[in-house]
Predicted model as a PDB file, atoms N, CA, C, CB and O in Angstrom, pLDDT in the B-factor column:
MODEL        1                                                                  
ATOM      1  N   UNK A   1      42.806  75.332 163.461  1.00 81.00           N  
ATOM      2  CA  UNK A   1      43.933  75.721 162.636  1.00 81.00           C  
ATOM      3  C   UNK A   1      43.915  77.241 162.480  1.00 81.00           C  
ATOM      4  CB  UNK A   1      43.887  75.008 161.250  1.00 81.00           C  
ATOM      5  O   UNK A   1      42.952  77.889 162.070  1.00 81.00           O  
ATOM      6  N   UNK A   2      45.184  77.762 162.885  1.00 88.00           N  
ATOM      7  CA  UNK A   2      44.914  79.115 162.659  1.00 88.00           C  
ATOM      8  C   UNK A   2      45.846  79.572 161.660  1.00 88.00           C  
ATOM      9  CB  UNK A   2      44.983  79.915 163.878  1.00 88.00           C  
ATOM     10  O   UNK A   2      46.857  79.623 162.361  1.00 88.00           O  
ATOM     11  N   UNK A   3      46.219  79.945 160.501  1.00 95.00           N  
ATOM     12  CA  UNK A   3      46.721  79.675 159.708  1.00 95.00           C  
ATOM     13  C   UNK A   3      47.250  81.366 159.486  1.00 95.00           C  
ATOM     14  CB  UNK A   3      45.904  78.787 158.801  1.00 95.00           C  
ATOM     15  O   UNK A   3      46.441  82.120 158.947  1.00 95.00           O  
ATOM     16  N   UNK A   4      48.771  81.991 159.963  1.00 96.00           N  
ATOM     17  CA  UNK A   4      48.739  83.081 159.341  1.00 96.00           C  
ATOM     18  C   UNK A   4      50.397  83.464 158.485  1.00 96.00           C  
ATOM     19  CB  UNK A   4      48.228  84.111 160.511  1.00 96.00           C  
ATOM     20  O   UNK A   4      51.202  82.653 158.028  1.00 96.00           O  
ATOM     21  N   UNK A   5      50.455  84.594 158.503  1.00 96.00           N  
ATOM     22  CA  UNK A   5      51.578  85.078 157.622  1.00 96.00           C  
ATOM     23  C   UNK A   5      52.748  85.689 158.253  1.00 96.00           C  
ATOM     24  CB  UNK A   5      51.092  86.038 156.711  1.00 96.00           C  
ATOM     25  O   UNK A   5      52.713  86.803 158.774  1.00 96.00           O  
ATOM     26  N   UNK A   6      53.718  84.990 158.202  1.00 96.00           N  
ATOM     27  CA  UNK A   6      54.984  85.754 159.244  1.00 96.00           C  
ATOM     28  C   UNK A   6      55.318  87.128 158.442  1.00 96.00           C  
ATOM     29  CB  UNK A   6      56.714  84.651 159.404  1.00 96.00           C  
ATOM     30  O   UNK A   6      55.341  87.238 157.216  1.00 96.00           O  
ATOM     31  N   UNK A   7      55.581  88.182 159.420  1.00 94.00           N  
ATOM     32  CA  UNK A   7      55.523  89.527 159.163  1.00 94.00           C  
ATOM     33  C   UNK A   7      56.889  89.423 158.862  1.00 94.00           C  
ATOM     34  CB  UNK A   7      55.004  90.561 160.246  1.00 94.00           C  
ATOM     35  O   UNK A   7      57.170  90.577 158.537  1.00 94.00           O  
ATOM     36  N   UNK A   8      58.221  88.548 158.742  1.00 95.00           N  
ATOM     37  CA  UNK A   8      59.609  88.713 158.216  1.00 95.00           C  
ATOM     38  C   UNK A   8      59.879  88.378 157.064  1.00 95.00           C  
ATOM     39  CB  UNK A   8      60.463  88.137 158.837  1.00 95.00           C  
ATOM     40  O   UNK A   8      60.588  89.025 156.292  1.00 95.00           O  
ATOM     41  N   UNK A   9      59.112  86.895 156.742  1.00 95.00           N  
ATOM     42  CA  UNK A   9      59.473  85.642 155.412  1.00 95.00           C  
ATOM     43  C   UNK A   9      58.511  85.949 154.815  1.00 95.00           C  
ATOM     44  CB  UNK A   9      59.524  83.894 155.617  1.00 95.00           C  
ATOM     45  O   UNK A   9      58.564  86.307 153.639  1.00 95.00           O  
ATOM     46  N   UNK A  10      57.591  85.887 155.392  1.00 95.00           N  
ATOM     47  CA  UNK A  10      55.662  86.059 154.251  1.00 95.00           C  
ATOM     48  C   UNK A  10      55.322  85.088 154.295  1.00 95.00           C  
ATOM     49  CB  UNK A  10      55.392  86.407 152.452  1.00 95.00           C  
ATOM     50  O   UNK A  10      54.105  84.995 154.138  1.00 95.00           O  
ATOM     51  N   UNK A  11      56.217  83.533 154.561  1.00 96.00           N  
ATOM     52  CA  UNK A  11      55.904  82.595 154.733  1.00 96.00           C  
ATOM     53  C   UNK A  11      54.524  82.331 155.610  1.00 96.00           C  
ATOM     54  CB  UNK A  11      56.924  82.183 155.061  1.00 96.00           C  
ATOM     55  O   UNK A  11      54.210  83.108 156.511  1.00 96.00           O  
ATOM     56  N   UNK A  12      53.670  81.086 155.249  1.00 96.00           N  
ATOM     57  CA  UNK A  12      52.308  81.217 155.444  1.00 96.00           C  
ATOM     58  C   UNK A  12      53.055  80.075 157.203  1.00 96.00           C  
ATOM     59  CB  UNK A  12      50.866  80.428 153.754  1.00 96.00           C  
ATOM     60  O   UNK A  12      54.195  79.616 157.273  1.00 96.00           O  
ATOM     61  N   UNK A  13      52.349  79.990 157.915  1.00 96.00           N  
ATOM     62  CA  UNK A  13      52.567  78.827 158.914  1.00 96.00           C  
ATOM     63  C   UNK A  13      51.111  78.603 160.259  1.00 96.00           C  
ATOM     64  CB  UNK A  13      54.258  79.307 159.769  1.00 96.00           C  
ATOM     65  O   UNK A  13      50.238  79.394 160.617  1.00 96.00           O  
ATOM     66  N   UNK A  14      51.245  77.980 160.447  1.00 95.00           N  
ATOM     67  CA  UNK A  14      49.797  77.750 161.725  1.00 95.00           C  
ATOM     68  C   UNK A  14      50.233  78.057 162.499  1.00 95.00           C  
ATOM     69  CB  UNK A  14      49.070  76.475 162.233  1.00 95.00           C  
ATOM     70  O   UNK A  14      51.421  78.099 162.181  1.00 95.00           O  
ATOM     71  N   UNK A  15      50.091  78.493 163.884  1.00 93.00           N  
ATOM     72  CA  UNK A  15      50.170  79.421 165.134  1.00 93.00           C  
ATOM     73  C   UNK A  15      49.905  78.148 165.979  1.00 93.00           C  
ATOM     74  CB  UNK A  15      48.974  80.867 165.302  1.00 93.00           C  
ATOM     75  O   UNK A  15      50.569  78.181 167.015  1.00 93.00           O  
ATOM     76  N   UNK A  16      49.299  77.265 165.882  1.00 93.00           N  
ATOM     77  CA  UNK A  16      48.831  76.165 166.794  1.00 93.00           C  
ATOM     78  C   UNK A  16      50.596  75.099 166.728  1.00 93.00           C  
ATOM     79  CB  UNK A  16      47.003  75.197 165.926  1.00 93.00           C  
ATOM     80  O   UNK A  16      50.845  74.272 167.605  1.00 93.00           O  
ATOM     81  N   UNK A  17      51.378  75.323 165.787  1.00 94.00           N  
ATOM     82  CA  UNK A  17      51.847  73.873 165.553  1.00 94.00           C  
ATOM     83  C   UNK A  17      53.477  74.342 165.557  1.00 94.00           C  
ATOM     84  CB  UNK A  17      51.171  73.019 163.914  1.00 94.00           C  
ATOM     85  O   UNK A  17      54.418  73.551 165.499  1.00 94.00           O  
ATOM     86  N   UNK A  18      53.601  76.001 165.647  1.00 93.00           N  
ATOM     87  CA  UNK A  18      55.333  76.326 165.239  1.00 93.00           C  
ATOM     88  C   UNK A  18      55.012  77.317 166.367  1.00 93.00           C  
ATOM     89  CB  UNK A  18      56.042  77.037 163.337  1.00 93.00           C  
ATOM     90  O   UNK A  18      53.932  77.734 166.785  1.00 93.00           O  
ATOM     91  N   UNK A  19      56.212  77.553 166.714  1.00 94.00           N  
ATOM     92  CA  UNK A  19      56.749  78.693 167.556  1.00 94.00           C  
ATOM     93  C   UNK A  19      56.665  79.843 166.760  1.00 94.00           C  
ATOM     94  CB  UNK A  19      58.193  78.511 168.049  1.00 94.00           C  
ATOM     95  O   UNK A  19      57.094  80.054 165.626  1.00 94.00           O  
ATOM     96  N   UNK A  20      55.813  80.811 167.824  1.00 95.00           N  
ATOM     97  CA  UNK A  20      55.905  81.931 167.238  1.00 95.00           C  
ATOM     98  C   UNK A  20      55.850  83.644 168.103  1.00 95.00           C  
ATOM     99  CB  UNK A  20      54.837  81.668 166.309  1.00 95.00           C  
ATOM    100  O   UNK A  20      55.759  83.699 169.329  1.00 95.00           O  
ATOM    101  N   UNK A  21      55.913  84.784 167.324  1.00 95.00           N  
ATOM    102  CA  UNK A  21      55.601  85.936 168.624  1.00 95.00           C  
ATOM    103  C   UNK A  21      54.592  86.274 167.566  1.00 95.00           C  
ATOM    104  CB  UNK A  21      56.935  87.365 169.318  1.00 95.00           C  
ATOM    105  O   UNK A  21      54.344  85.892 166.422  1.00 95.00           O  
ATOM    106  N   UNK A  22      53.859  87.610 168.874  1.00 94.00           N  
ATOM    107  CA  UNK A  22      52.766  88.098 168.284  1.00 94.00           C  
ATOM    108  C   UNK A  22      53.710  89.911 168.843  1.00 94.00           C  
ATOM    109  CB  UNK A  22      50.852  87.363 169.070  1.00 94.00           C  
ATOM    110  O   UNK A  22      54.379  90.258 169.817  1.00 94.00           O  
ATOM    111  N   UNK A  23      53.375  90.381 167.957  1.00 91.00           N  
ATOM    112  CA  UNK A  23      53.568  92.064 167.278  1.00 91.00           C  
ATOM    113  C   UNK A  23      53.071  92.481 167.493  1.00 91.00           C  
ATOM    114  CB  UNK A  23      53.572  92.623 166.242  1.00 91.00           C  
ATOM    115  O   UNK A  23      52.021  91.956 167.122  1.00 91.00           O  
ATOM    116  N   UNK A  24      52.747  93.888 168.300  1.00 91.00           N  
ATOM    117  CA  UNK A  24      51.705  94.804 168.602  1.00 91.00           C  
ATOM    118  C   UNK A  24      51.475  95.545 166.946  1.00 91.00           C  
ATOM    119  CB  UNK A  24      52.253  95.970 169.995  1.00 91.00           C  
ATOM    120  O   UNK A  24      52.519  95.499 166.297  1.00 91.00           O  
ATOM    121  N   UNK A  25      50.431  96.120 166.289  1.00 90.00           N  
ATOM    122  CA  UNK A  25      50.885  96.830 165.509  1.00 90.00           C  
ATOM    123  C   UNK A  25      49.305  97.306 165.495  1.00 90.00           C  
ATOM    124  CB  UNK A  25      51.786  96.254 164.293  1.00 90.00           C  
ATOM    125  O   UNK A  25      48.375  96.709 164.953  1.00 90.00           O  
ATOM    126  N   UNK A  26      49.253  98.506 166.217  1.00 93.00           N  
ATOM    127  CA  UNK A  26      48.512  99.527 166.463  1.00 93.00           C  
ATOM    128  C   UNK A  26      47.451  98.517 167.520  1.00 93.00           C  
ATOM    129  CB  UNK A  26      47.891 100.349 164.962  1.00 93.00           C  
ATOM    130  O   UNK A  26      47.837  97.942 168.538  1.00 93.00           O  
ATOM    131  N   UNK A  27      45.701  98.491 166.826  1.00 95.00           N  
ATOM    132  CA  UNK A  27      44.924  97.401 167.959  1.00 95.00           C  
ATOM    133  C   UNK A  27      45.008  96.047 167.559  1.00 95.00           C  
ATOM    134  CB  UNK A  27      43.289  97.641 168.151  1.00 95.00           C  
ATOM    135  O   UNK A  27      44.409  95.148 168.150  1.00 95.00           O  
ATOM    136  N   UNK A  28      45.755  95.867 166.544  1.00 94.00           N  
ATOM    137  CA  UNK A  28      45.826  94.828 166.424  1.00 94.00           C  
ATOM    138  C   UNK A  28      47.250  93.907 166.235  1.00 94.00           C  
ATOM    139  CB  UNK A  28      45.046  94.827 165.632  1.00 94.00           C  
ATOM    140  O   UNK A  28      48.288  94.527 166.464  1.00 94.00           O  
ATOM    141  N   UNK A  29      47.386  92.442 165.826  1.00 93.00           N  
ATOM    142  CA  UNK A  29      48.569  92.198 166.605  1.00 93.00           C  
ATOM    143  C   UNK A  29      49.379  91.176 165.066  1.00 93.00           C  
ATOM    144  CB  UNK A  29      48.121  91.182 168.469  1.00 93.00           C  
ATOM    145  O   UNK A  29      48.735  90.420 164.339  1.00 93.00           O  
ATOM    146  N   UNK A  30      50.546  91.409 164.967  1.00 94.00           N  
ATOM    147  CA  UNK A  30      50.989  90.897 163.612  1.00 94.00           C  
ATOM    148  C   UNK A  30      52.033  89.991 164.407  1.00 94.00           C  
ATOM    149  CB  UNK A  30      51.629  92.126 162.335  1.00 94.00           C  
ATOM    150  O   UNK A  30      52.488  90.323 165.502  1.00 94.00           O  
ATOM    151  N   UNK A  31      52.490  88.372 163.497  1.00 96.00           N  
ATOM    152  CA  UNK A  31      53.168  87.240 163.957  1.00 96.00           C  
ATOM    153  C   UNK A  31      54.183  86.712 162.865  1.00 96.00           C  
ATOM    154  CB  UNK A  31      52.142  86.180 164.347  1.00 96.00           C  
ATOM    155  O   UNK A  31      54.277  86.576 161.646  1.00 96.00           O  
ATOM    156  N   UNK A  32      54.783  86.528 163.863  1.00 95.00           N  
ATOM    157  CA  UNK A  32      56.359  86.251 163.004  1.00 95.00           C  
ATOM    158  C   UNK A  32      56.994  84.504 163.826  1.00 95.00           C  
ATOM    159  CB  UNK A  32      57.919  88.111 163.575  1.00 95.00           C  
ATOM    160  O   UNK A  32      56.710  83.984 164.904  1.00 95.00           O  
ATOM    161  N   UNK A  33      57.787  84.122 162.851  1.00 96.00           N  
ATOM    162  CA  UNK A  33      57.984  82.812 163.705  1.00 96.00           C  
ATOM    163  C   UNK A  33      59.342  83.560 164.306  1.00 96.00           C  
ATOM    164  CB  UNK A  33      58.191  81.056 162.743  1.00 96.00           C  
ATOM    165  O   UNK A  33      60.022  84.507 163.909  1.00 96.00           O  
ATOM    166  N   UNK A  34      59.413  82.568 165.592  1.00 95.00           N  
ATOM    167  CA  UNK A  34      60.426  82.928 166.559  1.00 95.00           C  
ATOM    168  C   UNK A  34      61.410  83.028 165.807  1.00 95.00           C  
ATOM    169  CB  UNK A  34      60.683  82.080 167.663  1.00 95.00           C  
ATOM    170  O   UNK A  34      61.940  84.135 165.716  1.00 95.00           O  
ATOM    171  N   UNK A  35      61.825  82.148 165.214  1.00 95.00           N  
ATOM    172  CA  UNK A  35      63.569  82.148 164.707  1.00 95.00           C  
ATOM    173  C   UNK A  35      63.781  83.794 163.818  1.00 95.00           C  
ATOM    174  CB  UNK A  35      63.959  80.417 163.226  1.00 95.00           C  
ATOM    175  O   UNK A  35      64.714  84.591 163.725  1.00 95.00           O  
ATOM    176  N   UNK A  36      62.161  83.724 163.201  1.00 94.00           N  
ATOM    177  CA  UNK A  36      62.480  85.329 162.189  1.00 94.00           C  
ATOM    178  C   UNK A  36      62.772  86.123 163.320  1.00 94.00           C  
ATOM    179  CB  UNK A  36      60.978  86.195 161.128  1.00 94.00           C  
ATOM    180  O   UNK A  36      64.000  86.176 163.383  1.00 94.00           O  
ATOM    181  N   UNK A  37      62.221  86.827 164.334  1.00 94.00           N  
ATOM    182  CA  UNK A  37      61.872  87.860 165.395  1.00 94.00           C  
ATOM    183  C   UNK A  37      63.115  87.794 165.664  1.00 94.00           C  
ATOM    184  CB  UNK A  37      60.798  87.658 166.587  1.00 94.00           C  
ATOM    185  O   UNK A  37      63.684  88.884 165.589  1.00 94.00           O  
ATOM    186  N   UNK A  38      64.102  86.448 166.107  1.00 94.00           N  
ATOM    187  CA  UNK A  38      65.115  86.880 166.632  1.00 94.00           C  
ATOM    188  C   UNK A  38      66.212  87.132 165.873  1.00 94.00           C  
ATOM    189  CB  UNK A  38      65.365  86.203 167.469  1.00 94.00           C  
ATOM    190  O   UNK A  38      67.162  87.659 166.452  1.00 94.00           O  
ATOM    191  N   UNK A  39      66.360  86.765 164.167  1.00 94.00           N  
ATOM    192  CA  UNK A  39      67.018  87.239 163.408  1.00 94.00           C  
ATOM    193  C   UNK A  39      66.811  88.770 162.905  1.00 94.00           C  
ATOM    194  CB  UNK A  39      66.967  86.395 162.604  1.00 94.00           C  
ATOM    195  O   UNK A  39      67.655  89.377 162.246  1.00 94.00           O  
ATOM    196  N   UNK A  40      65.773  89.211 163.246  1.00 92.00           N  
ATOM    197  CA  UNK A  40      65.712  90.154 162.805  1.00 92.00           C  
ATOM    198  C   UNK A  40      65.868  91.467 164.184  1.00 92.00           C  
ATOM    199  CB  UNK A  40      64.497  89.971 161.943  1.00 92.00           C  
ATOM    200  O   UNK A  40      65.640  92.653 163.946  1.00 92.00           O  
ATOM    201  N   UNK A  41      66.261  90.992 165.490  1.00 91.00           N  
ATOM    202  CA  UNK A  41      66.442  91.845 166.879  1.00 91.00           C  
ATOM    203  C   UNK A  41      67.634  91.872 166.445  1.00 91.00           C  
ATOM    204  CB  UNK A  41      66.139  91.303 168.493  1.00 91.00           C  
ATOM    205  O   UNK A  41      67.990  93.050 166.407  1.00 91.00           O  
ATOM    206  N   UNK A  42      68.793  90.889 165.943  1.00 93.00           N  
ATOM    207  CA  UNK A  42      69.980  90.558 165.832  1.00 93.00           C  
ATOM    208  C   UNK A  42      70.826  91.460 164.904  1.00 93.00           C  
ATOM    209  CB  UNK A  42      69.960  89.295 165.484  1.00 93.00           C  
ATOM    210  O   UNK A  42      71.864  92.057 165.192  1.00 93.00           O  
ATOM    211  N   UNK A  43      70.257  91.435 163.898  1.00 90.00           N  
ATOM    212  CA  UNK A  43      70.943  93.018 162.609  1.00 90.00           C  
ATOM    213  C   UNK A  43      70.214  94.215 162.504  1.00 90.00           C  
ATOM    214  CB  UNK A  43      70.925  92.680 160.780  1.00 90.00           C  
ATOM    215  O   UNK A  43      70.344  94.934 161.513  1.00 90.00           O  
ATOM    216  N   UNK A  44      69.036  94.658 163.948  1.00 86.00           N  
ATOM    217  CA  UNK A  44      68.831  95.696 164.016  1.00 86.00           C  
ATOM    218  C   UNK A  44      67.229  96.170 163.950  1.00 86.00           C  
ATOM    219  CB  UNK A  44      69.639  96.102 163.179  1.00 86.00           C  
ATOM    220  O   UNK A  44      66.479  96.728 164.751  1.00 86.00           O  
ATOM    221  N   UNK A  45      67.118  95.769 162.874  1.00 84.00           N  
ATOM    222  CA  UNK A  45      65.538  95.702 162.217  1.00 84.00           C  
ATOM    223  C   UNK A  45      64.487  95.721 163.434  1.00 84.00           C  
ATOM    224  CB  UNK A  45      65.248  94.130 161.246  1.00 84.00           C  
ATOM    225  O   UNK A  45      63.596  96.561 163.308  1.00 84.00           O  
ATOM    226  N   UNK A  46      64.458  95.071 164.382  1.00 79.00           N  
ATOM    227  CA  UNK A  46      63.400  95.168 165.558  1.00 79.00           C  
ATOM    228  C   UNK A  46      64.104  95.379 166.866  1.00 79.00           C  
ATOM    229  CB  UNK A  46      62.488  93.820 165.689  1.00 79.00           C  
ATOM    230  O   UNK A  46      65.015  94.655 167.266  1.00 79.00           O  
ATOM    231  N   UNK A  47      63.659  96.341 167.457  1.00 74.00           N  
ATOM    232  CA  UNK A  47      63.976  96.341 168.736  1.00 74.00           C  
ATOM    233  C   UNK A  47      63.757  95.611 169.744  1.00 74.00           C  
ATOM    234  CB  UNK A  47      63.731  97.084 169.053  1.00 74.00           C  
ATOM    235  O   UNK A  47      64.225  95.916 170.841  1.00 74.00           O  
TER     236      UNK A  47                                                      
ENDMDL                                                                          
END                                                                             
């Protein structure tokens, strides 16, 4: 179980069991569930 924190909602979710991306953010790597990542490419917020 890998259990982490989407970088859009804060919402907590497992990485094993939902769709998700992983974020470069510097050496290490921050995760958002898919549906956030692409709502948030959509009004600008992420490139």
């Amino acid at each position: 179980m890998a259990t982490v924190n989407c970088r859009y909602c804060k919402k907590q979710f497992d990485r094993e069991k939902v769709a998700f991306v992983q974020i470069p953010w510097g050496k290490v790597f921050r995760y958002g569930h898919a549906e956030c990542y692409t709502k948030a490419v959509n009004e600008g917020k992420e490139k």
